[in-house]
C-alpha positions in Angstrom: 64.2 144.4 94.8 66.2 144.5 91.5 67.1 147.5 89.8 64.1 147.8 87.2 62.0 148.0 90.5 64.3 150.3 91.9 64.1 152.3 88.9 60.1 152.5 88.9 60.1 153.1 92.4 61.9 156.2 92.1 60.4 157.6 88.7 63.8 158.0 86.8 64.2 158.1 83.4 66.7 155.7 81.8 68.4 159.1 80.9 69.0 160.0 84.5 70.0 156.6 85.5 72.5 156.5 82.9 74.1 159.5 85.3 74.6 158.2 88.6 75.7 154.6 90.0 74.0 152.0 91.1 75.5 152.6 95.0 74.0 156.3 94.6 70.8 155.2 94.0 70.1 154.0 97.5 70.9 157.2 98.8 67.5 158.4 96.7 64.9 156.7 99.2 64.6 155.8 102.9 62.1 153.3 102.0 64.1 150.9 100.7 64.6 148.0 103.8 67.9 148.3 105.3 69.7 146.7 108.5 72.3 147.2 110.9 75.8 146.9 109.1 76.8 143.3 108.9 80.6 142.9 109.8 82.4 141.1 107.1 84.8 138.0 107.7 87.9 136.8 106.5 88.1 133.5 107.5 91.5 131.2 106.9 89.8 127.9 105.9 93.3 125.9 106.1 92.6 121.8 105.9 89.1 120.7 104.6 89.4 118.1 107.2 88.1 121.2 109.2 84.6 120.5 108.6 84.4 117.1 110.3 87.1 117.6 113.2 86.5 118.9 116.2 89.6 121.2 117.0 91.2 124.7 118.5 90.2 126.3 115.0 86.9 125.0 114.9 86.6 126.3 118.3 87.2 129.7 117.0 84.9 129.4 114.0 82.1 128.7 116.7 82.9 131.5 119.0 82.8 134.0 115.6 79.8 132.8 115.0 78.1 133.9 117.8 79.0 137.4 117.1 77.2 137.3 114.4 73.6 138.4 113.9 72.1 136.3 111.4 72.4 137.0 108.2 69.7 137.3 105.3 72.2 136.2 103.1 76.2 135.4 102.4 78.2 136.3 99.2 81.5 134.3 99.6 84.9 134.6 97.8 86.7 131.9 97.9 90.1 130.6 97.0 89.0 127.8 94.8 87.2 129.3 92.3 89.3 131.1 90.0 87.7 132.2 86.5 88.6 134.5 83.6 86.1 137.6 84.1 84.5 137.6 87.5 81.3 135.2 87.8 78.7 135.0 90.5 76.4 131.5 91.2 73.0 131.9 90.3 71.7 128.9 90.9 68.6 128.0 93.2 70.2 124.9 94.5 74.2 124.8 94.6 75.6 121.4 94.9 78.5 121.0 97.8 81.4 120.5 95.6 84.0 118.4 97.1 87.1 120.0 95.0 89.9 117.3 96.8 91.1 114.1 96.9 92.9 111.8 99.6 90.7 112.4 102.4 88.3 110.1 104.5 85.0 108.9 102.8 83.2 110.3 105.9 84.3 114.3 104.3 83.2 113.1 101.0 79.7 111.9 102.8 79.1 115.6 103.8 76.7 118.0 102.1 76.0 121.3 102.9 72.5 122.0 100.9 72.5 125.6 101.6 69.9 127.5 99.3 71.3 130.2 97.1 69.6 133.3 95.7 69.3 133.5 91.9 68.0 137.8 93.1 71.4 138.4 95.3 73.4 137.4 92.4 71.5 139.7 89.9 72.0 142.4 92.1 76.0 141.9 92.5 76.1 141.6 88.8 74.4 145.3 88.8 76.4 146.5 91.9 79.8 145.8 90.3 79.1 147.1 87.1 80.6 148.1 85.0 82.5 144.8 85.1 80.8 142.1 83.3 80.1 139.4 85.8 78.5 136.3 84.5 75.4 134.6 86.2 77.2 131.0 86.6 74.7 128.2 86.6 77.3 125.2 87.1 79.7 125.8 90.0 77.8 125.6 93.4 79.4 125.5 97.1 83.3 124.6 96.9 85.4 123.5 99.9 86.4 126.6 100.4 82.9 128.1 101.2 81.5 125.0 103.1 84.0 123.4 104.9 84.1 126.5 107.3 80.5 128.2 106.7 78.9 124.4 108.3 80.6 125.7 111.9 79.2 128.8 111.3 75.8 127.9 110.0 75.2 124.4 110.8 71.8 124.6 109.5 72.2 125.4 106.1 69.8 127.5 106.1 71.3 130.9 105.0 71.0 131.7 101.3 74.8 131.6 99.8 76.1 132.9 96.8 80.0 132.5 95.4 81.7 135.5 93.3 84.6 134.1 91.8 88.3 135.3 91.4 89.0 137.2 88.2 92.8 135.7 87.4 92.9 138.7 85.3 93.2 141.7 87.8 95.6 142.8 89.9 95.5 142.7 93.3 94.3 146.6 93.5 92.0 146.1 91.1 90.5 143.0 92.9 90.1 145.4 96.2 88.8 148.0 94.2 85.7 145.9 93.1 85.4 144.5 96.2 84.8 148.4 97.6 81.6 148.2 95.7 80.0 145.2 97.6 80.0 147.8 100.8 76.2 148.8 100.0 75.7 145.1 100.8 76.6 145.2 104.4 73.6 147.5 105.5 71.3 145.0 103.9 71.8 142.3 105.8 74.4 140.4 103.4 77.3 139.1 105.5 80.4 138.9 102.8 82.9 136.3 103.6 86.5 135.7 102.6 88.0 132.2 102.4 91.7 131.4 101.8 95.0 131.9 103.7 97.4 134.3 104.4 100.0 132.3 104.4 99.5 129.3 102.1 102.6 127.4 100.6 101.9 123.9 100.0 104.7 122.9 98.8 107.0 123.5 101.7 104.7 121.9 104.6 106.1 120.2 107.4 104.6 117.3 107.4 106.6 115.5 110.3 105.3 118.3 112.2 101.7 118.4 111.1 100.5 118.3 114.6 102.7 120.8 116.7 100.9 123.6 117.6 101.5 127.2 116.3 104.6 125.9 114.4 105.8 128.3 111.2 109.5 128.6 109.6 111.1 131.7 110.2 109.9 133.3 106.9 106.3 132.5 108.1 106.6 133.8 111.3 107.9 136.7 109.9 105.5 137.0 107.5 102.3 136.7 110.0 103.8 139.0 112.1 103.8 141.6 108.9 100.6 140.6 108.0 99.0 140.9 110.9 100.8 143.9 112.5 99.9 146.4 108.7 95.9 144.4 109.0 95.7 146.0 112.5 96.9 149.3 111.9 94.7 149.9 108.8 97.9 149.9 106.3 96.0 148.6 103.6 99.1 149.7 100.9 101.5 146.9 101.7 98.8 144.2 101.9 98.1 145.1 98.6 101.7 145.6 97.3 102.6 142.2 98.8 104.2 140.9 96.2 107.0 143.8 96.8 107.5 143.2 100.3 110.2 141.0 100.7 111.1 137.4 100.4 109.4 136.3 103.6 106.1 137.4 101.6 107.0 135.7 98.4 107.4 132.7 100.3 104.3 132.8 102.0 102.2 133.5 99.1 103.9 131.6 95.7 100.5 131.9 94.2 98.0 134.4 94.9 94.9 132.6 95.2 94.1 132.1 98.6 95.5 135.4 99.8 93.4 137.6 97.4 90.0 137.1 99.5 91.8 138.6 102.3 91.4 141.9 100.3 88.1 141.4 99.6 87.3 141.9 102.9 89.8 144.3 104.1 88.7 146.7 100.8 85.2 146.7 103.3 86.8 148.0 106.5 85.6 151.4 107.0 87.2 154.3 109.8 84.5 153.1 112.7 84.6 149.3 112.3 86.4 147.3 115.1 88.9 144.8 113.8 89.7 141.1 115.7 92.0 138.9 114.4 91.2 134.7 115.7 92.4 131.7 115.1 95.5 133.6 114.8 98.3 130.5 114.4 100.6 129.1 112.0 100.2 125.2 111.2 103.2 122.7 109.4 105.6 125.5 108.8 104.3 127.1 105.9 100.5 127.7 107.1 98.8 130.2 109.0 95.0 130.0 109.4 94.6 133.8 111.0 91.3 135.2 110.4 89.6 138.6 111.2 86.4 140.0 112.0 85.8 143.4 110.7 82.6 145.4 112.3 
């Protein structure tokens, strides 16, 4: 239902709507469908070689999964599209984008032909107002939505939509937009984050690529932070992280793949239960720790 029909449903003028926010309107009518609260995810997507390997994190992707009731739908933020001005796809038919290079043919090979729902991202273009958000027709599913939502979904048959990073905003500003997605949860939307907590390329280990739960000091300390303020509901410092110290400027040179983590955290409210998995660092300067929220 899109906000004209909401509108007619409910008899307002367009001088009353003018007065309250979208969020409030749902509040108006108890005949509007509605659904136990989704739980949102943050989900550390880490190597795209994810998607056709069978390992520990895909393991933990899996066992998520079954947490989850099914969805109606998924709006994703991911790390790898970053825009200036927030835009949503709209698309019937995203394509599986393949945003990498230098891996096997075999990744290249997979598609993900998930629908997506031209409706949803109308309605998160009126939610989020009044930010302008821009109804993308061109993007589609990047490697940041698909490589991990396949383990999750491996049918493809959950309507997905992407909302992109504004490089404009702050980090506050980026959680409080995300705050207005909350209506979405008790509709049957599951919202997803996809990035990494820790996520500095440039100073991976690769001669240690394959030991398990290995981090550099600064990491460690850094997950440890991380994780310790994410389970105790300190919200401040995960939003303040560039001021936290050097072990947090190392683990996140560039804000792009930490920023969905806020996203999702933005959505935590006082009675959802929290679980961090896959909850491990990976070459030295990479953690793939993920949380469940709800």
């Amino acid at each position: 239902m899109n906000r004209s029909s909401f509108i007619k449903l409910l008899g307002l003028s367009s001088l009353s709507m003018s007065m309250i926010s979208f969020n409030d309107l749902f509040s108006f009518s108890k005949s509007l469908p509605t659904t136990e609260k989704m739980p949102v995810l943050f989900i550390g997507h880490g190597n795209p070689m994810n998607a056709i390997e069978e390992n520990s994190f895909v393991q933990g992707f899996r066992e998520t999964a079954r947490k989850l009731p099914k969805p109606t739908a998924i709006v994703c933020i991911s790390a790898h599209w970053e825009t200036k001005g927030t835009q949503v796809t709209a698309m019937q038919s995203p394509q599986t984008i393949h945003d990498f290079g230098g891996f096997p043919q075999a990744l290249f090979d997979v598609q993900y032909p998930a629908p997506g729902s031209p409706e949803l991202a109308k309605t998160v273009k009126e939610i989020l107002e009044p930010t302008n958000v821009t109804l993308d027709q061109n993007w589609g599913l990047d490697h940041g939505t698909w490589t991990t939502l396949i383990h999750f979904f491996p049918k493809a048959d959950v309507p997905i939509i992407q909302l992109s990073l504004d490089y404009m905003l702050s980090p506050q500003q980026h959680y409080d937009l995300a705050k207005k997605l909350q209506i979405l949860r008790s509709k049957g939307v599951l919202i997803v984050g996809s990035g990494n907590i820790v996520h500095n390329l440039g100073l991976v280990d690769f001669r240690n690529i394959n030991k398990e739960n290995y981090g550099y000091d600064w990491a460690i300390e850094a997950r440890e932070l991380t994780s310790k303020w994410i389970l105790d509901g300190n919200h401040i410092p995960l939003i303040d992280f560039k001021n936290q110290g050097k072990a947090l400027n190392l683990a996140v040179p560039t804000p792009e793949h930490y920023l969905p983590l806020l996203y999702i955290l933005s959505l935590q409210e006082k009675t959802d239960k929290l679980e961090l998995f896959n909850d491990k660092l990976v070459a030295g300067s990479l953690s793939m720790t993920s949380l469940i929220i709800g």
